[in-house]
C-alpha positions in Angstrom: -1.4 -31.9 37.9 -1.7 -31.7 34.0 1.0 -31.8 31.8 1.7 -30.6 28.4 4.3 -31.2 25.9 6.5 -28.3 24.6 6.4 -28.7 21.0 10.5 -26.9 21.0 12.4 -29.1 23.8 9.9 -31.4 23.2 9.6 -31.7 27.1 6.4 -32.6 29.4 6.1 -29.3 31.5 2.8 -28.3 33.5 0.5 -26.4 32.4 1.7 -23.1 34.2 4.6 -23.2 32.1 2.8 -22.1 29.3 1.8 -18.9 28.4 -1.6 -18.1 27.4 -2.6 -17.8 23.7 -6.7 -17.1 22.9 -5.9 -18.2 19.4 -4.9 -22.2 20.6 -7.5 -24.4 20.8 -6.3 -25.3 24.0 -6.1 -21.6 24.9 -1.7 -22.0 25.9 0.8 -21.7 23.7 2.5 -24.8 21.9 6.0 -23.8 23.4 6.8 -23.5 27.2 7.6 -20.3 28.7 12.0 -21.1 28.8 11.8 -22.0 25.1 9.5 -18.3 24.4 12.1 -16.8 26.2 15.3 -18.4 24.1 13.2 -17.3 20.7 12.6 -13.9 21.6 16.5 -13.5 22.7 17.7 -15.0 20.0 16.0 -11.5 17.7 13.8 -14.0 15.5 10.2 -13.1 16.9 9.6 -10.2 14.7 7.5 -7.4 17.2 4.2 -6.1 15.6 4.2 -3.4 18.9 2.6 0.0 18.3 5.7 1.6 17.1 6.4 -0.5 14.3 3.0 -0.5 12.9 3.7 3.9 13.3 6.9 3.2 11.5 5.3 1.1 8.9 2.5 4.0 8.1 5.3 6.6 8.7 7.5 4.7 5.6 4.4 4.9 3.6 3.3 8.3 3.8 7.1 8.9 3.1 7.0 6.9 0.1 3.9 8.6 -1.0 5.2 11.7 -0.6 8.2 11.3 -2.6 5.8 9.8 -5.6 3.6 12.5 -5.6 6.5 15.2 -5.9 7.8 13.1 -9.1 4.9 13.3 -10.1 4.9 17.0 -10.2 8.3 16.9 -11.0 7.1 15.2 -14.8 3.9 17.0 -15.0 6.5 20.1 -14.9 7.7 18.4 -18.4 4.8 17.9 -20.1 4.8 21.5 -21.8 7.9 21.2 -23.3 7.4 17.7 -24.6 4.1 18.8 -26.3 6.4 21.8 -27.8 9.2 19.8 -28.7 6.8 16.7 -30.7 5.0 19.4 -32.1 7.2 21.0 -33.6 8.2 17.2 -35.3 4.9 15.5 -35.3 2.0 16.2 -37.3 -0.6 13.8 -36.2 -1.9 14.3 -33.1 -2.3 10.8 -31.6 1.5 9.9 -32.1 2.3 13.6 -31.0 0.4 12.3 -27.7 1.7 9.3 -27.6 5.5 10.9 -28.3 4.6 13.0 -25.4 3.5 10.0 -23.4 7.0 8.6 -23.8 8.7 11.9 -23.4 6.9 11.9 -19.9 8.0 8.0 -19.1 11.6 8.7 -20.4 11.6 11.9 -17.7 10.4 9.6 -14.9 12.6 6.7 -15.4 15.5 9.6 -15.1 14.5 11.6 -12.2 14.0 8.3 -10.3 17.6 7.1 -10.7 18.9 10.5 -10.9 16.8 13.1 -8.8 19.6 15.9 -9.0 19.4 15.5 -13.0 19.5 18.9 -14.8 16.8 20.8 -16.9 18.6 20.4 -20.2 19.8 17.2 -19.7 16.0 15.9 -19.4 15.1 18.2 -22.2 17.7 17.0 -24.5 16.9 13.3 -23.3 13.0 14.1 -23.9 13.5 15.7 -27.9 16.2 12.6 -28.3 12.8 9.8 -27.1 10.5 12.2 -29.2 12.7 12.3 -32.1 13.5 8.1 -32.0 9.5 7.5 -32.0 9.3 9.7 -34.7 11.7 8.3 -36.6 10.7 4.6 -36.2 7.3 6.0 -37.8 8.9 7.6 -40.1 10.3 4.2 -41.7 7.5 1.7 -41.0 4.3 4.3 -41.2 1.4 4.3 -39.4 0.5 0.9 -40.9 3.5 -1.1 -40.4 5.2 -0.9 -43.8 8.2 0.7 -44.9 7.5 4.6 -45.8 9.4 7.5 -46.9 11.1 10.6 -44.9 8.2 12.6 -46.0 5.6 10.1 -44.0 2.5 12.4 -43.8 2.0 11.5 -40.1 5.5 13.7 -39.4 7.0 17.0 -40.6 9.8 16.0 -42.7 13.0 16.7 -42.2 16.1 17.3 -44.8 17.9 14.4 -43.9 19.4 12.7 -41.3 22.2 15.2 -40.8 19.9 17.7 -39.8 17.9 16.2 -36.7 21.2 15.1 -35.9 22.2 18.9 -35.7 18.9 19.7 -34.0 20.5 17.1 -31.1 18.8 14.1 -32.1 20.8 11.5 -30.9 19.4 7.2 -32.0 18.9 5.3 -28.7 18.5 1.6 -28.0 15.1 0.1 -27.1 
């Protein structure tokens, strides 16, 4: 009778000790049947049955659903942030690009907060409009220092003011 040696217990057990495995050149497994056994009780074969590749897919479609409805969720914000920057912003490509942020600023928020409030996202969307306008404001559209009354933006008084209109400086 032919023998084989099990490659966990390092045993010689015969053949019919093995199970059967199409993807061994030999066509049997490299481990006998006792030391299968130990390795599957032991919880550190992980199963790729049927129901987990369901489960799997099921996770997914879960996890697709919930992007899609943030998704919604921000596209719900993209009026008011085109309001909001243009009431602030005259040129149009930093008014999109304001809005662009406004929209990023919203989703990084719902996503760590999904019960946040209306006004609080509003306010935090006119506070990320207002800081991109101000940081053009002082370099300019080509990187040098500029004026309050920067042409790509409406001005403003002074600083007292968008502070009244709820501006508040954040940190990037």
């Amino acid at each position: 009778m032919k023998k084989r040696k099990c490659t966990k217990c390092l045993l010689p057990k015969p053949l019919d000790e093995f199970h059967k495995d199409r993807r061994a050149k030999s066509g049997l497994s490299s481990h006998c049947k006792a030391c299968a056994r130990r390795y599957e009780a032991a919880g550190s074969k992980v199963r790729h049955t049927a129901a987990a590749r369901r489960a799997v897919r099921a996770r997914k479609a879960e996890n697709a659903r919930k992007a899609a409805a943030l998704e919604v969720q921000v596209a719900s914000f993209r009026p008011v942030s085109l309001a909001i920057a243009s009431e602030i912003v005259y040129d149009r490509s930093l008014r999109d690009d304001c809005v662009q942020e406004a929209l990023i600023r919203a989703w990084e928020i719902l996503r760590s907060q999904p019960d946040a409030s209306r006004p609080y996202i509003h306010k935090a969307i006119k506070c990320r409009i207002m800081d991109i306008s101000m940081r053009q404001t002082f370099t300019g559209h080509t990187g040098q220092r500029g004026t309050l009354t920067d042409p790509l933006r409406r001005p403003h008084n002074s600083i007292d003011a968008m502070l009244d209109l709820g501006w508040e400086p954040t940190q990037d």
